[in-house]
N, CA, C and O atoms as CSV, one atom per row, in Angstrom:
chain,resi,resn,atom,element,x,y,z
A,1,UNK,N,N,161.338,135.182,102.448
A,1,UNK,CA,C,160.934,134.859,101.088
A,1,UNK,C,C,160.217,136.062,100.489
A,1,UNK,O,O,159.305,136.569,101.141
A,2,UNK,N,N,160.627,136.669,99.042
A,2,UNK,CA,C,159.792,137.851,98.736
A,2,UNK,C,C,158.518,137.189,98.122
A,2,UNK,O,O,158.104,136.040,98.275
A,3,UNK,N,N,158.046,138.137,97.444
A,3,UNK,CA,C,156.311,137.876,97.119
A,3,UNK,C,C,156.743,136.730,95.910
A,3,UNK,O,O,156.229,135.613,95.861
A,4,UNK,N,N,157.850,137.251,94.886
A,4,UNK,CA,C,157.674,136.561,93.791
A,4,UNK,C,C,158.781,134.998,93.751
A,4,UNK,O,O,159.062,134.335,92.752
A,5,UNK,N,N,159.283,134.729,95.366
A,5,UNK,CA,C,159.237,133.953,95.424
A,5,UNK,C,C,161.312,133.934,95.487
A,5,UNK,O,O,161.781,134.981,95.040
A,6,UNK,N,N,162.112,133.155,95.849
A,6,UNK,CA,C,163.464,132.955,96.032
A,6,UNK,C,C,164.358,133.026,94.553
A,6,UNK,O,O,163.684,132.565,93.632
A,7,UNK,N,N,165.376,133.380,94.231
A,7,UNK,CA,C,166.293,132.715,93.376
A,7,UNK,C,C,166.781,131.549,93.436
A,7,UNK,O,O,167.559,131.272,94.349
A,8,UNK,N,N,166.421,130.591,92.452
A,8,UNK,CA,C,167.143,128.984,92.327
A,8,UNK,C,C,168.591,129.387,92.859
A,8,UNK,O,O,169.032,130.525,92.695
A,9,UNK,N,N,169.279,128.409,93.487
A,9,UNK,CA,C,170.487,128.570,93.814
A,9,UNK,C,C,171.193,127.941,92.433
A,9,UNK,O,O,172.423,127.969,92.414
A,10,UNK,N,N,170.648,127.498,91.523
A,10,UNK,CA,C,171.686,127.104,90.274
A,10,UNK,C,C,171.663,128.135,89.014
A,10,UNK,O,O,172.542,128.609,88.294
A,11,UNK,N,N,170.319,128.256,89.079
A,11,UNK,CA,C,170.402,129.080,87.404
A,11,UNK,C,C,169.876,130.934,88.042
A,11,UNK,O,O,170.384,131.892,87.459
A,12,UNK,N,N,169.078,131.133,88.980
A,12,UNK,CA,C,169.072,132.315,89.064
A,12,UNK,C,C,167.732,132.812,88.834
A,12,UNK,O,O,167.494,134.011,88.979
A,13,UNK,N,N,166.470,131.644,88.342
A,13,UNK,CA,C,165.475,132.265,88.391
A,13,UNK,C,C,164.582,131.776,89.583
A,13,UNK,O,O,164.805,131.039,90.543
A,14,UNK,N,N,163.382,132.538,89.111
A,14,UNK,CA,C,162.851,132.627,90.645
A,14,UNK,C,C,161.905,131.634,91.139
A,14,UNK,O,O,161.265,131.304,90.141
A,15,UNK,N,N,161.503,131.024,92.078
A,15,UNK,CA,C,161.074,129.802,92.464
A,15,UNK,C,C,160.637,129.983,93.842
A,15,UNK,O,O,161.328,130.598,94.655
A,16,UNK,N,N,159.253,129.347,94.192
A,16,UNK,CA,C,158.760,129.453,95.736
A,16,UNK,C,C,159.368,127.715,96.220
A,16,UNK,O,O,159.530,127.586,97.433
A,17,UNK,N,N,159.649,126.604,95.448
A,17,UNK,CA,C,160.257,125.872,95.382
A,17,UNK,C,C,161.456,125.517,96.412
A,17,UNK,O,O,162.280,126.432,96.438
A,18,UNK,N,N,161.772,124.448,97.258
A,18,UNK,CA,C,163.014,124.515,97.761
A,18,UNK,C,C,163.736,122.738,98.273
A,18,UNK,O,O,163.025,121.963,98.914
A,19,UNK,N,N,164.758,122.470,97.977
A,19,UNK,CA,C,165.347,121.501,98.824
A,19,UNK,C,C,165.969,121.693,99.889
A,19,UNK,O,O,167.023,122.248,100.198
A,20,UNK,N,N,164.697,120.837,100.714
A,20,UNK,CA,C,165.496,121.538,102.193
A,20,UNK,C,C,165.694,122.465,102.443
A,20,UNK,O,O,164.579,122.984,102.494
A,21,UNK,N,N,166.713,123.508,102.781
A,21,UNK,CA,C,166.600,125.281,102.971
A,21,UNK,C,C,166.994,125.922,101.901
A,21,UNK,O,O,166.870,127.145,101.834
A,22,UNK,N,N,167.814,124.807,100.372
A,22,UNK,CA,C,168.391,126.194,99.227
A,22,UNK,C,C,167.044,126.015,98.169
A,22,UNK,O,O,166.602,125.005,97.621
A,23,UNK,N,N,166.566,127.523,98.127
A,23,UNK,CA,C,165.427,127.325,96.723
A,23,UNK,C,C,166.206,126.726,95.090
A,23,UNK,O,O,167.304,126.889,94.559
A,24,UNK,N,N,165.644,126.398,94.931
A,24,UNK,CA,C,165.883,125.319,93.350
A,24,UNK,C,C,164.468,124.822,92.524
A,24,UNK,O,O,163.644,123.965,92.842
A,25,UNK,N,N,164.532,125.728,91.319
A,25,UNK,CA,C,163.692,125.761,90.606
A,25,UNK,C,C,163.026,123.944,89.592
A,25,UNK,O,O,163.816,123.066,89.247
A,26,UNK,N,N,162.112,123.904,89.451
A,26,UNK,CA,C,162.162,122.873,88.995
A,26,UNK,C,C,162.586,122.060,88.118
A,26,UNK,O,O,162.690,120.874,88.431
A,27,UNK,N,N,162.896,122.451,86.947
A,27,UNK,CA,C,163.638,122.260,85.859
A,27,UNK,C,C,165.405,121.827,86.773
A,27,UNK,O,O,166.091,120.948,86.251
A,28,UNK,N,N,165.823,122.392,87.815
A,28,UNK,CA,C,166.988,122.387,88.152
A,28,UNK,C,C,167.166,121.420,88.993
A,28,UNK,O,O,168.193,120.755,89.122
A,29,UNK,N,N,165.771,121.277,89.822
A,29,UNK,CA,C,165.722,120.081,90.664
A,29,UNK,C,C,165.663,118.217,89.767
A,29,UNK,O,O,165.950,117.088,90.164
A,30,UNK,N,N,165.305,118.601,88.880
A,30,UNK,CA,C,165.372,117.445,87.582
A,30,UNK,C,C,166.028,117.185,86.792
A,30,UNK,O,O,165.876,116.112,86.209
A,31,UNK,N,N,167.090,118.118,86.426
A,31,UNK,CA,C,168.670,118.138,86.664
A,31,UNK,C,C,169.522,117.096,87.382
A,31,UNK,O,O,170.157,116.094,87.055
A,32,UNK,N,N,169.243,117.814,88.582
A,32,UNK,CA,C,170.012,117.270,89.375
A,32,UNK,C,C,170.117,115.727,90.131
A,32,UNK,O,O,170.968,115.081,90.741
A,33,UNK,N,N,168.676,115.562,89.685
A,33,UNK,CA,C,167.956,114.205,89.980
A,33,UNK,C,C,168.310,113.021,88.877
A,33,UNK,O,O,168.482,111.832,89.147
A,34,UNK,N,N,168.381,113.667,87.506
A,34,UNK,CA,C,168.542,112.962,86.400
A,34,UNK,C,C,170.323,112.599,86.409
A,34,UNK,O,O,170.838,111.573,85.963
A,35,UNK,N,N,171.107,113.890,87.120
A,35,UNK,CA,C,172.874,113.496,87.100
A,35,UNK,C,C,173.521,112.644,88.527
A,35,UNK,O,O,174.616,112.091,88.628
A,36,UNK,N,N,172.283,112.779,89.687
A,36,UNK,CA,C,172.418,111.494,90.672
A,36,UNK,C,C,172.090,109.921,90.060
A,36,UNK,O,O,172.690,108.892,90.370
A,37,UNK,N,N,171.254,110.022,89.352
A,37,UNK,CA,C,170.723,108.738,88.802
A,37,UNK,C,C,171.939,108.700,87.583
A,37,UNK,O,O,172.162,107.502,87.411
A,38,UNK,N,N,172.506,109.218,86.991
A,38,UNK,CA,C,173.409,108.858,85.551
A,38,UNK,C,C,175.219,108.623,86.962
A,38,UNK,O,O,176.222,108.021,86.580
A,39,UNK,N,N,175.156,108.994,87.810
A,39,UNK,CA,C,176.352,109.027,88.616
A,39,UNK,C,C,176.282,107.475,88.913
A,39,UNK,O,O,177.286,106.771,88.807
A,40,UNK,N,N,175.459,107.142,89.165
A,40,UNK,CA,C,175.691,105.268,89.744
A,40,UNK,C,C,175.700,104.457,87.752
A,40,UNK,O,O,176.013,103.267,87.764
A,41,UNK,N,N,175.575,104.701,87.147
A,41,UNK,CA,C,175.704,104.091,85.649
A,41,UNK,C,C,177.046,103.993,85.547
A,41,UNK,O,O,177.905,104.763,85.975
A,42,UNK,N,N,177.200,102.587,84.707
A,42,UNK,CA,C,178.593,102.336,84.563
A,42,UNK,C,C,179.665,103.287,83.418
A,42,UNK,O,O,179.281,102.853,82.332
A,43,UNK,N,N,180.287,103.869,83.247
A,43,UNK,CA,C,180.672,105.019,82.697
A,43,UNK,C,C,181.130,104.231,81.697
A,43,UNK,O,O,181.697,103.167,81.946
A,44,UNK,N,N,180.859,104.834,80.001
A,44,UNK,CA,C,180.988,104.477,78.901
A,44,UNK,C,C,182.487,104.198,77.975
A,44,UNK,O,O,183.431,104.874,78.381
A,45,UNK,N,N,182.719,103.474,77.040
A,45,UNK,CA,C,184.078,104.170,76.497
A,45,UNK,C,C,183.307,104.611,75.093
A,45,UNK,O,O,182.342,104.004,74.630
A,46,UNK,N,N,183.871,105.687,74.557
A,46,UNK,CA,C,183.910,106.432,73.222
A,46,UNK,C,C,183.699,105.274,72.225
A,46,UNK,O,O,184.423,104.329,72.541
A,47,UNK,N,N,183.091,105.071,71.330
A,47,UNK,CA,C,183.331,104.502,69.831
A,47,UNK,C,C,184.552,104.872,69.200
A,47,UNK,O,O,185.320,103.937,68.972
A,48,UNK,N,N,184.760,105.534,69.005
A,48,UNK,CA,C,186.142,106.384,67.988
A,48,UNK,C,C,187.047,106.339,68.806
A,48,UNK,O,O,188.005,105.736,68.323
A,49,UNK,N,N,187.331,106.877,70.405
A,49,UNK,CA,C,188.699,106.798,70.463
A,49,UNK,C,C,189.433,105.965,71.823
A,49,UNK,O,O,190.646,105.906,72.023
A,50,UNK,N,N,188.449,105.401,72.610
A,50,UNK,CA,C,188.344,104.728,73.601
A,50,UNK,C,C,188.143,105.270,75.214
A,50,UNK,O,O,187.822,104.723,76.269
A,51,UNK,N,N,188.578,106.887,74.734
A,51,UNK,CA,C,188.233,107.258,76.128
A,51,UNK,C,C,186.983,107.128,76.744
A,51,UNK,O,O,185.850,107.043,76.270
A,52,UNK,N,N,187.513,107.129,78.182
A,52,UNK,CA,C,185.943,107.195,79.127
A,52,UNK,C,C,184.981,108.696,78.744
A,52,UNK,O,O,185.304,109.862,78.517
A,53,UNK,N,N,183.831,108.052,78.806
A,53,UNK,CA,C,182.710,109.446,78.545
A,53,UNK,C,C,182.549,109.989,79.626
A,53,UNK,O,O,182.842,109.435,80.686
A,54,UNK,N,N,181.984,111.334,79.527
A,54,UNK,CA,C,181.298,111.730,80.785
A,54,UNK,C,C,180.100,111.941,80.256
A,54,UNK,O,O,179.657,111.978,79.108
A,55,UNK,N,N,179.391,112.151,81.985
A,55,UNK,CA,C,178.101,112.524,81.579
A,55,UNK,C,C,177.282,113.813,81.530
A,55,UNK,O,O,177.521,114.284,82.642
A,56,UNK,N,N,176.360,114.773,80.842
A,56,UNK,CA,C,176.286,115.828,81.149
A,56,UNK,C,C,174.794,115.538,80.659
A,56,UNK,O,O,174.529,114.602,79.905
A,57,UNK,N,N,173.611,116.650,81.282
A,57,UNK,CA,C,172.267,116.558,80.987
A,57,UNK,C,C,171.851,117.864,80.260
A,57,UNK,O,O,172.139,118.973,80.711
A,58,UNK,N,N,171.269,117.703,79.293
A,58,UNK,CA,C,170.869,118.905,78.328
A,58,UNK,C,C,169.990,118.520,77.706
A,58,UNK,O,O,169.994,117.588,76.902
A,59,UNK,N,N,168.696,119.553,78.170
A,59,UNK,CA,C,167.163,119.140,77.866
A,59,UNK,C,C,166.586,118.298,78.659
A,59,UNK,O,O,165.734,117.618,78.087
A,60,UNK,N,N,166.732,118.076,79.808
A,60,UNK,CA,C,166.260,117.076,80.555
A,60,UNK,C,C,166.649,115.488,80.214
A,60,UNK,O,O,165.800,114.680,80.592
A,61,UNK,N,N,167.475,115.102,79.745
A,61,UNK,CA,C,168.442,114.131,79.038
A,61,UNK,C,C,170.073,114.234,79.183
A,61,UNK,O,O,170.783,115.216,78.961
A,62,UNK,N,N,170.508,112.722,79.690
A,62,UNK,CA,C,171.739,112.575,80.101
A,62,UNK,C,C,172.345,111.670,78.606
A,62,UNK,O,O,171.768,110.717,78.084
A,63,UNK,N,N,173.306,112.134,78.271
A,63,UNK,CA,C,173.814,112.290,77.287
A,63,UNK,C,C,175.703,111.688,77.739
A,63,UNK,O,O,176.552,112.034,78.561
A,64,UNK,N,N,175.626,110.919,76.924
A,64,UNK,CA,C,177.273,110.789,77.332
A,64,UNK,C,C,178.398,111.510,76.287
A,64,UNK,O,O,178.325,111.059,75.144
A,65,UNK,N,N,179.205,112.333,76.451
A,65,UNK,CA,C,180.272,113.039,75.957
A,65,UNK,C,C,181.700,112.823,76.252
A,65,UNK,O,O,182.198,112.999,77.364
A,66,UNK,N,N,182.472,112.348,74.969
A,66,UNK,CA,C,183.812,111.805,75.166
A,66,UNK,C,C,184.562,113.361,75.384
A,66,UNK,O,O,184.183,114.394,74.834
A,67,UNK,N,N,185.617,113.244,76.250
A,67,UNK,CA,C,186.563,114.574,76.664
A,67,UNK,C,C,187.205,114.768,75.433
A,67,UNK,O,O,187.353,115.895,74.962
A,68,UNK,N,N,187.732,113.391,74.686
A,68,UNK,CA,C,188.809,114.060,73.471
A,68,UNK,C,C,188.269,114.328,72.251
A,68,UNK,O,O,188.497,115.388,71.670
A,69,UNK,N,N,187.558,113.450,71.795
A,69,UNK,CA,C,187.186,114.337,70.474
A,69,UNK,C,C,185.527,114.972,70.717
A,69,UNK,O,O,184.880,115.249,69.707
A,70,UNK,N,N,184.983,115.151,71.918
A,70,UNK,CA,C,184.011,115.802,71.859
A,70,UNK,C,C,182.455,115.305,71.339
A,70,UNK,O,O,181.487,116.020,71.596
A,71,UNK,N,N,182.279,113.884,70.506
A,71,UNK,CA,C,181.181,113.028,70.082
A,71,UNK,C,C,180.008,113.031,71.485
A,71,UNK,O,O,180.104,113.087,72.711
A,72,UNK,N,N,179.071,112.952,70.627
A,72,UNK,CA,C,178.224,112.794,72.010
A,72,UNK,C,C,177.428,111.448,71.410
A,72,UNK,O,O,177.237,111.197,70.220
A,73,UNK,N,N,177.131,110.874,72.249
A,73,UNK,CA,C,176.405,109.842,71.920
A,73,UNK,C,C,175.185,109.332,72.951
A,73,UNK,O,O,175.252,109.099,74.158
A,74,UNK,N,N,174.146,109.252,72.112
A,74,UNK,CA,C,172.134,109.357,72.949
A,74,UNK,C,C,172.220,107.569,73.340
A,74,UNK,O,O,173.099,106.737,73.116
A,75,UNK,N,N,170.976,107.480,73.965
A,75,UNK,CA,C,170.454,106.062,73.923
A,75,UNK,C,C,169.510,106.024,73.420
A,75,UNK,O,O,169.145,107.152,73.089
A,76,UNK,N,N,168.524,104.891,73.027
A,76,UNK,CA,C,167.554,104.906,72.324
A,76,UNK,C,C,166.486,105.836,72.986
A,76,UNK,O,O,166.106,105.526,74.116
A,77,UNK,N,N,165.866,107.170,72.265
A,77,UNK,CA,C,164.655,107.572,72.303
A,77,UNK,C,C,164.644,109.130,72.866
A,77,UNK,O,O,163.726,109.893,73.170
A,78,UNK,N,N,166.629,109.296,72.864
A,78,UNK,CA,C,166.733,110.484,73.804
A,78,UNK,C,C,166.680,111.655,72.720
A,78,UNK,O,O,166.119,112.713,73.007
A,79,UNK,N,N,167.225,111.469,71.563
A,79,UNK,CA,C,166.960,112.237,70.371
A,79,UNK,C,C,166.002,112.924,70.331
A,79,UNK,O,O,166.077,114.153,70.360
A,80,UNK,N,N,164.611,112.095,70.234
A,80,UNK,CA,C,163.194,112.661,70.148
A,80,UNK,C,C,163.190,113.349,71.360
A,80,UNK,O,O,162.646,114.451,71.428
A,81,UNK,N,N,163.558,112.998,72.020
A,81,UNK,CA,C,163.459,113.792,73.696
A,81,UNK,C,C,164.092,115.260,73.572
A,81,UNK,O,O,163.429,116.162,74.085
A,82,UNK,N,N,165.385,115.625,72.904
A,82,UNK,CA,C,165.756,116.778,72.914
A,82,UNK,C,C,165.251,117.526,71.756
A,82,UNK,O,O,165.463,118.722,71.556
A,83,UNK,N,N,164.378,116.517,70.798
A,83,UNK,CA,C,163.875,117.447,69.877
A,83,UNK,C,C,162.736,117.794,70.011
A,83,UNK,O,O,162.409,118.583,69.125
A,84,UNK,N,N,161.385,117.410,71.238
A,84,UNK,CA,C,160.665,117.687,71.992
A,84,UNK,C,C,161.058,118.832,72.744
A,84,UNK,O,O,160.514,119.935,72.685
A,85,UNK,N,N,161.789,118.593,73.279
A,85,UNK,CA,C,162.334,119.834,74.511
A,85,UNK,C,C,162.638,121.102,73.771
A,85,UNK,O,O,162.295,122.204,74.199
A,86,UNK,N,N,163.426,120.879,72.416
A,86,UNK,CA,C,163.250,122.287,71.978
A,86,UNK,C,C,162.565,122.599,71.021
A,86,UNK,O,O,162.673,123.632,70.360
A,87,UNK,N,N,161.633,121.530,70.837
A,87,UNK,CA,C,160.403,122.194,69.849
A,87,UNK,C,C,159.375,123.136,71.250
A,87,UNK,O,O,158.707,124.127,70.956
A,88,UNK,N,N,159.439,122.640,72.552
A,88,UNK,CA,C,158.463,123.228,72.867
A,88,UNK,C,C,158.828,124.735,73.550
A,88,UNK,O,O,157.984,125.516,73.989
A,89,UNK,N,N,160.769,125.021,73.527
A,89,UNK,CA,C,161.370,125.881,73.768
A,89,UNK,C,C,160.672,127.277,72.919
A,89,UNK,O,O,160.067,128.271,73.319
A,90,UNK,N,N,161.113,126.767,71.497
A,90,UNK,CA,C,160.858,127.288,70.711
A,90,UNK,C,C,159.467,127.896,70.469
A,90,UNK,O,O,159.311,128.985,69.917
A,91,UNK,N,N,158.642,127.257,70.841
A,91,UNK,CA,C,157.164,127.645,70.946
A,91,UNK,C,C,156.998,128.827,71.886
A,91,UNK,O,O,156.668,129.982,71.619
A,92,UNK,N,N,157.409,128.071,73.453
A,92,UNK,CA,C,157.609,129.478,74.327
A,92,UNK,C,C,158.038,130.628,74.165
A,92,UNK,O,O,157.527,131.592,74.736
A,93,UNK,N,N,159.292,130.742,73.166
A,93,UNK,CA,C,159.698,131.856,72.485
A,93,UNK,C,C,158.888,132.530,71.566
A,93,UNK,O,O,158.925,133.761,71.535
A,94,UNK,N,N,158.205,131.936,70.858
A,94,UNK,CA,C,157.158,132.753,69.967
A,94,UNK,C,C,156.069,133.209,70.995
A,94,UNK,O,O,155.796,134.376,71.276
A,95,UNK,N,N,155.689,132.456,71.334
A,95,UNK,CA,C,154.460,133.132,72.619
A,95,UNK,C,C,154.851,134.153,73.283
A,95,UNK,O,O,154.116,135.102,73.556
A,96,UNK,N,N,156.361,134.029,73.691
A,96,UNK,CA,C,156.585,135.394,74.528
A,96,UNK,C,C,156.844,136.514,74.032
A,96,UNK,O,O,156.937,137.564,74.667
A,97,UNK,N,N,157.060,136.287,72.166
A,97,UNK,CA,C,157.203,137.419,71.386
A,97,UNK,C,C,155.491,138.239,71.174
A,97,UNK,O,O,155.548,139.388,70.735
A,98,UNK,N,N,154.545,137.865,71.370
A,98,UNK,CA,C,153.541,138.192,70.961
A,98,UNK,C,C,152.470,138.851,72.404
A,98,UNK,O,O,151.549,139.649,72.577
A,99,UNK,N,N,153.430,137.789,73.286
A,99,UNK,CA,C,152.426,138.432,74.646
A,99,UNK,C,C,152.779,140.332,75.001
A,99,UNK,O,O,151.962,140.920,75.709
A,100,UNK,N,N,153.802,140.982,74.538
A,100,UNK,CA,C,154.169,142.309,74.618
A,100,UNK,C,C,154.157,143.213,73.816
A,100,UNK,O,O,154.525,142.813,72.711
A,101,UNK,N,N,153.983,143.940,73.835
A,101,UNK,CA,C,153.372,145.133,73.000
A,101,UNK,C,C,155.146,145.483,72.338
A,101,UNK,O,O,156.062,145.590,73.154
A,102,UNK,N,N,155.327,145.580,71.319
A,102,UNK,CA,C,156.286,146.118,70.980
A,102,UNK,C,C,156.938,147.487,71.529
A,102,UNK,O,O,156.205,148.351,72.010
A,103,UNK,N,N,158.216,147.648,71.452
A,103,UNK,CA,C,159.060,148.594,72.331
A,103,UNK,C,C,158.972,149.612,71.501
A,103,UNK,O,O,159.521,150.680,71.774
């Protein structure tokens, strides 16, 4: 293990973090936790065109997405959830613009 700690085996950043022997950062480990738990849910059909949805997680929120026309559709409260998640994205981004001395 170096000083600053392993590469997540999913996204690539760095983490002292690990399942079992592969390092996995936290954000990735909650991921993955949130698409085991959406895998046993009974899989959706589309509004518009009847196909089956899948499921995919973005922002810490599982989200169901039809293959053919692409609609995504929330459950109650997940909205605010991804607009939380990137209001506070967004914040981090300004903070990290200010913590460095210009180039």
């Amino acid at each position: 293990m170096s000083l600053f700690g392993e590469k997540c085996h999913r996204c690539g950043s760095r983490t002292r973090k690990k399942d079992g022997d592969t390092p996995v950062c936290p954000p990735c480990a909650e991921t993955m936790r949130l698409m085991s738990e959406a895998d046993v849910e009974e899989r959706r059909t589309c509004p518009i065109d009847g196909t089956t949805m899948d499921k995919e997680v973005r922002y810490m929120v599982v989200m169901d997405r039809c293959p053919e026309c692409r609609g995504v559709w929330l459950d109650g409260g997940e909205l605010q959830l991804i607009g939380e998640h990137a209001e506070e994205a967004a914040l981090r981004a300004l903070a990290g613009a200010f913590s460095f001395p210009p180039a």
